[in-house]
C-alpha positions, -999 to +999 in steps of 0.1 A: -324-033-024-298-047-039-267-063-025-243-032-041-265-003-026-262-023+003-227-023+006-222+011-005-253+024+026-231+005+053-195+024+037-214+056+041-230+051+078-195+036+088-174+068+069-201+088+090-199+077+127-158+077+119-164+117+114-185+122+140-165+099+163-137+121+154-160+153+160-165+145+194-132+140+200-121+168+188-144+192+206-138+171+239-095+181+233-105+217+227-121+221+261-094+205+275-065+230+258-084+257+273-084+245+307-048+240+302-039+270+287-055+284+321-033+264+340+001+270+320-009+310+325-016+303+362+020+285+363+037+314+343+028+344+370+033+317+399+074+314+383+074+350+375+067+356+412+090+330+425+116+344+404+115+380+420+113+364+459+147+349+446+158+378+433+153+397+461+166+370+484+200+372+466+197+408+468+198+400+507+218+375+509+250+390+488+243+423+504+279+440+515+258+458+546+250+425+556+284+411+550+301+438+567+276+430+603+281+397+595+319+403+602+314+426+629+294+404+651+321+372+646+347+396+658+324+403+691 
């Protein structure tokens, strides 16, 4: 073997564990983006349901019944 198919074989196995280093890597990110895409989607409904306790805590708190028992019992 001569010294230029030698230098070319150790390009071509170095080029070729880059790849599959690069492989690897990528499929290990894409099972990660799933499992965070499951946890953004977890997140979204969690807010979505924290948003309508708040809304209907507002509801209650700004309520004009209330306001108006609220005055009653301070004049007691």
């Amino acid at each position: 073997m001569d010294p230029f198919q030698m230098v070319v074989l150790i390009v071509a196995i170095s080029v070729g564990a880059g790849v599959y280093q690069t492989y690897l890597k990528t499929k290990a990110n894409s099972r990660a983006d799933e499992t965070t895409q499951a946890d953004v989607t977890s997140m979204r409904d969690e807010i979505s349901k924290l948003k309508e306790r708040v809304r209907v805590l507002e509801t209650i708190v700004t309520d004009k019944d209330r306001a108006l028992s609220e005055e009653i019992r301070k004049l007691a």
